[in-house]
Each structure stands twice: as C-alpha cells, then as structure tokens.
N, C-alpha and C positions, 0 to 999 in steps of 0.2 A: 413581796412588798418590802420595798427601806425602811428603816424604823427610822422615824425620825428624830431628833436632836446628835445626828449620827455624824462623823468624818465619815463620807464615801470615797473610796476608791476604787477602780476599775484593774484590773489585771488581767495579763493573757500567757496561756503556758499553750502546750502539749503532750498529749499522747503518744509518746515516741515509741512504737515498734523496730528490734533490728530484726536483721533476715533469720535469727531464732525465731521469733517470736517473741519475744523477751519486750519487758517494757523497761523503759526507765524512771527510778525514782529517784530524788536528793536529798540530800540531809541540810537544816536549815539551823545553823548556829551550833551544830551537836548535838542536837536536843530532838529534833521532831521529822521527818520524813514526809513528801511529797511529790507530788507528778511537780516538773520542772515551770514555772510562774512568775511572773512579778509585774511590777506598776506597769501601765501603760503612760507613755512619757508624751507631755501636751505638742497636739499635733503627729504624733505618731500614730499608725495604722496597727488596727490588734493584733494582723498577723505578720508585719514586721515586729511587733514588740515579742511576741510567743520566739517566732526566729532569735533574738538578742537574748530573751533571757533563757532559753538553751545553751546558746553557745555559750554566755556567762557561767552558768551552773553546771554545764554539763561536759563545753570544750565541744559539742558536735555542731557544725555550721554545714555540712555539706545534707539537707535533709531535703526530701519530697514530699511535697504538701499532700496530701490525699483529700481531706472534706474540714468541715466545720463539726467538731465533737458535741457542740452544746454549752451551753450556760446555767450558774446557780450562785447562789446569794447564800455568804457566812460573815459571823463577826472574825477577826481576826484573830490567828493564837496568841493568846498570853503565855504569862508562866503557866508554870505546873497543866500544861497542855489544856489548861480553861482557854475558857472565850473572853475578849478583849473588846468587850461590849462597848468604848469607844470609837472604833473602827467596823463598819459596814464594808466586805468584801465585795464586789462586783466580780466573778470568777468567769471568763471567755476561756473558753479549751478547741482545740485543731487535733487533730489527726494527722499523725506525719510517719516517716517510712525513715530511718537511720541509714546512710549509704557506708558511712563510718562509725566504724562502733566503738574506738576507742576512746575512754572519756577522761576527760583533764578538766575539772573544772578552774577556772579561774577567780569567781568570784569568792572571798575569805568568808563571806557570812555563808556560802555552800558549801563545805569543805570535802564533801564524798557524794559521790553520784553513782550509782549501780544499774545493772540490768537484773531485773527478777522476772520470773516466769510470772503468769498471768494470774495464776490459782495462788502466790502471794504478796502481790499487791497489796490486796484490803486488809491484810493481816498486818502489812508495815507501816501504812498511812497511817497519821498519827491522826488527825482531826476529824470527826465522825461524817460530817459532811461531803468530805473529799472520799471517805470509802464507800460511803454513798451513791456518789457521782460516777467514779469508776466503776460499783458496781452494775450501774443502769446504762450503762456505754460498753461493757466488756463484751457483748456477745455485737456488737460493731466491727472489733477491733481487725479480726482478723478475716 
C-alpha cells in the first residue's frame, strides 16, 4: 500500500548475473550499495528504463533479458541510511544475463559497480528492503 501525502516514484533496475554467477551491485553517491535502478522516465517502458539505467551505472548495455524479477514498495534512502519518508519508492526488477562483464559506469552519482557472488549480496545492500527482495528472488536467480 502507498502511504499517502507521499512523492511516488516508479523505478526499474535489474538482476544482473555474468557467466560466474556473480551479480552486480553499485555504489550510489559513496555512501550506500544496490542492485542497479533508477526513475522510470514519462513515457518510457520499465524495461527500457532497467536497460538505461545499467548501462548508466554499470557501463554494461550488451544484456539478455530472461523474466520479470518482481516488485516492492520502500521510502527512499536518506542520510545516514534512514528512510526518506518524503519519497514513496515503486521498485520493478528483471532478470537479466551479462554477455559483458566489464563494468564502466558512467553515471557520477554511481561511481563503482561490482560483481559479488550470491551468498554477499545481502550483506552489501544497504537498505533493509532491497536485502529483502533479493533475498526472496535468490533461489530464481540461477
């Protein structure tokens, strides 16, 4: 459920597996870690936006879609890795396959993008939500 007197926003990332196994996660401002995400931009399709903002954050555009991951609902991070109870998350996640695995991100408020094995994931994710979600999607993945 939205809470209401909320900013909503919608966003779409992905589950990025390479031919390890390995996932990708990004670093968001220096500060906090996540599977790769961001707005979905008006008129654009969730799984074109999840595509853009990889390649933004992450540098990888050459990817294969596999399924739809799932969806869930958080406020946004603030500081000190609180919730930013002005902002109502809308979180859409895919499932995708890495044909390249070198990562460059481009985006400045992403500045590091990694592959980490499966089993620490949850331990990097900053936001309680997000270890959540991957944890209830991990045994999907592979």
């Amino acid at each position: 459920m939205i809470p209401s007197g909320n900013k909503v926003t919608v966003s779409a990332g992905g589950v990025v597996v390479n031919t390890q196994g390995m996932i990708l996660v990004v670093n968001q401002n220096g500060n906090s870690w996540s599977l790769p995400k961001g707005h979905v931009e008006i008129g654009e399709e969730p799984l074109t936006a999840a595509r853009r903002e990889i390649a933004e954050e992450a540098g990888i555009s050459n990817l294969e879609y596999v399924r739809v991951m799932g969806s869930y609902g958080r406020y946004k991070l603030g500081k000190n890795e609180g919730d930013d109870k002005k902002e109502w998350k809308i979180l859409l996640f895919f499932l995708f396959k890495a044909k390249n695995e070198k990562l460059n991100p481009t985006d400045p408020r992403h500045p590091q993008a990694r592959w980490v094995y499966p089993d620490e994931v949850e331990k990097l994710l900053t936001h309680p939500k997000d270890k959540a979600f991957f944890n209830s999607v991990r045994l999907q993945i592979l």
